[in-house]
Residue, then its C-alpha position, 0 to 999 in steps of 0.5 A: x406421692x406415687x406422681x412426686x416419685x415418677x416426677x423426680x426420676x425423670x429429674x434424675x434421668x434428665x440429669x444423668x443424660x445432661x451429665x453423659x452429654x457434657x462429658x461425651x462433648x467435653x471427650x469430643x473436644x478434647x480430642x477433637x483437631x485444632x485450627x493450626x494449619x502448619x506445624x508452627x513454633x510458639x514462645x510460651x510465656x510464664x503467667x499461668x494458665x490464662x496467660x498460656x492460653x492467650x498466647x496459644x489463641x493468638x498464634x491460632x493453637x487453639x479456638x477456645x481458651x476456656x476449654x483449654x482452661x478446663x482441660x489444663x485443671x482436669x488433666x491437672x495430675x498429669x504435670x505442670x504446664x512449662x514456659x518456654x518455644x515448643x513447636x506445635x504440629x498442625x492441627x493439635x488438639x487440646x489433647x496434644x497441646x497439653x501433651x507438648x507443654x508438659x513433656x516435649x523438649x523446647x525448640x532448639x535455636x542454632x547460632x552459627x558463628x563463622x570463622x575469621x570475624x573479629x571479637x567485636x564482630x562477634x559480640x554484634x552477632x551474639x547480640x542480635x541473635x533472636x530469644x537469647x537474652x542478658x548482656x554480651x560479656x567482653x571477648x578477647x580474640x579468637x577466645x571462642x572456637x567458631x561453629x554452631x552452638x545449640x540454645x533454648x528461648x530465654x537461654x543467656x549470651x554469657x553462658x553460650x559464649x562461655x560453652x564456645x570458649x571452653x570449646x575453643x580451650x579443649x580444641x587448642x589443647x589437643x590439637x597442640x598435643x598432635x603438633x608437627x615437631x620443631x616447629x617456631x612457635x613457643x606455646x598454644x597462644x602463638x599457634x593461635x596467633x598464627x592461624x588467626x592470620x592464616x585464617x584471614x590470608x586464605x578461605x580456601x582449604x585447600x591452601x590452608x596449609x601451604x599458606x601456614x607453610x610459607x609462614x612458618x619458614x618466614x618464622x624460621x629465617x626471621x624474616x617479616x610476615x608481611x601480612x596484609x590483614x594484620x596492617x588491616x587489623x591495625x588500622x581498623x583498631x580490631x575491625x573490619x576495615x572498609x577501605x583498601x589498605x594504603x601505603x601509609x597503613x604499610x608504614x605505621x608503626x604498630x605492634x600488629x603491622x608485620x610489615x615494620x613488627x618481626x615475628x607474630x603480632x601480640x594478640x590474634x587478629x580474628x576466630x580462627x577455625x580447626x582448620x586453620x589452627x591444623x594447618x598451622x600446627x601441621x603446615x605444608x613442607x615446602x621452600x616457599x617463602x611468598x605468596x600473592x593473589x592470582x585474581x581467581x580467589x586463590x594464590x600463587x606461590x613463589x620460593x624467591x623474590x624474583x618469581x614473587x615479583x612475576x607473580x605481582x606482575x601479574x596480579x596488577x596486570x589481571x586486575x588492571x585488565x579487569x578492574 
């Protein structure tokens, strides 16, 4: 009896030292750094704990998925495990791993879209922008103000793009609250005709506003616009043209050629930015009435006809010189 005692303590003592060891290593590897050389973003999939840990594997996040298993069902009561791009910094261990599928913010995704493209340019941007998902919706132009909007994998095109139009709705309504007064433009809809071809004519900032000037004093006198892309705007049927305009692009007749159409076109030819739409609502004072490319990236701005055809004179000159 006395040998059957000793027999099952030592049986006990074994297992209790068994027990201590498997949870001493269980503690060890938990805490113990992962095999993640660099802080690396990973698309976390849906398809619970099995799928999740497969997905870590892959991206080398972690070395055992059984332990992460483990862990993940023995830390269960701290939360569930969410879908989604988390950034993972170098080395975590199972410990910080699950620390960021439960409680860190997702990786936020940035989309920049650009002042001046067209509303088909656009959609083709959106489209192809990486972890948004679902269907473009149609857009009318200048319906989004261009900047950056911040997303989440997984997150839908419409609502992004519905955020940029409604950025673009408050934006357009302040700024036409703060608009110079008399100026030749009836409503926000036509400020934003106008700027989109401002926005077109000139990338430069420093010209915004001496360019809406010129623009606004050919409104006043009723006189053509003459801007080259709204002709460019027409004859790409809402794209970008690939061509140089030609003289029969400047004598089709089309509402969006300002050469033949008085006044501003029907619709916006393109995005255009808060700067644009600022200068147009509070353009330069001055006489100007044209202006032409001087061949630096900039213009030359003239009050008559005769100094405008100087102007020409030497463009064509430069770019005859350096073709």
């Amino acid at each position: 009896m006395r040998r059957l005692f000793r027999f099952l303590l030592i049986l006990v003592l074994v297992a209790a030292l068994g027990a201590g060891g498997a949870a001493w290593w269980g503690w060890r590897s938990y805490q113990a750094p992962g095999p993640l050389a660099s802080p690396t973003a990973v698309v976390v999939p849906r398809g619970g704990t099995a799928a999740i840990a497969e997905a870590l594997q892959d991206r080398a996040v972690i070395a055992d998925p059984r332990a992460f298993s483990l862990a993940a069902w023995l830390t269960r009561q701290d939360g569930p495990l969410r879908a989604g791009e988390f950034l993972f910094p170098a080395n975590s261990s199972l410990r910080e791993v699950l620390a960021v599928l439960r409680t860190a913010r997702p990786v936020q995704r940035r989309l920049t879209i650009p002042e001046g493209l067209t509303a088909r340019e656009i959609a083709a941007l959106v489209g192809r922008a990486e972890g948004l998902t679902g269907d473009t919706p149609p857009l009318d132009e200048a319906e989004i103000l261009p900047d950056t909007y911040a997303y989440q994998w997984g997150d839908a095109r419409a609502p992004l793009l519905r955020r940029a139009g409604q950025a673009m709705e408050r934006f357009l309504a302040e700024a036409w609250e703060k608009r110079e007064a008399g100026l030749p433009l009836a409503s926000p809809r036509e400020a934003l005709i106008l700027a989109s071809i401002v926005e077109r004519e000139t990338g430069r900032a420093d010209e915004r506003a001496r360019v809406a000037g010129v623009f606004i004093n050919r409104l006043r006198r009723g006189m053509p616009l003459q801007s080259d892309p709204t002709v460019a705007y027409a004859a790409a049927d809402g794209g970008p043209l690939d061509r140089p305009l030609t003289r029969a692009d400047l004598d089709r007749d089309h509402p969006f050629n300002t050469y033949r159409v008085r006044g501003l076109p029907p619709a916006p030819i393109a995005a255009p930015g808060r700067e644009a739409v600022l200068a147009v609502l509070n353009p330069d004072r001055t006489e100007e009435l044209y202006f032409v490319a001087d061949g630096s990236g900039g213009h030359a701005f003239a009050r008559t006809l005769e100094e405008h055809n100087r102007n020409v004179a030497r463009w064509r000159a430069r770019n005859a010189a350096n073709p």
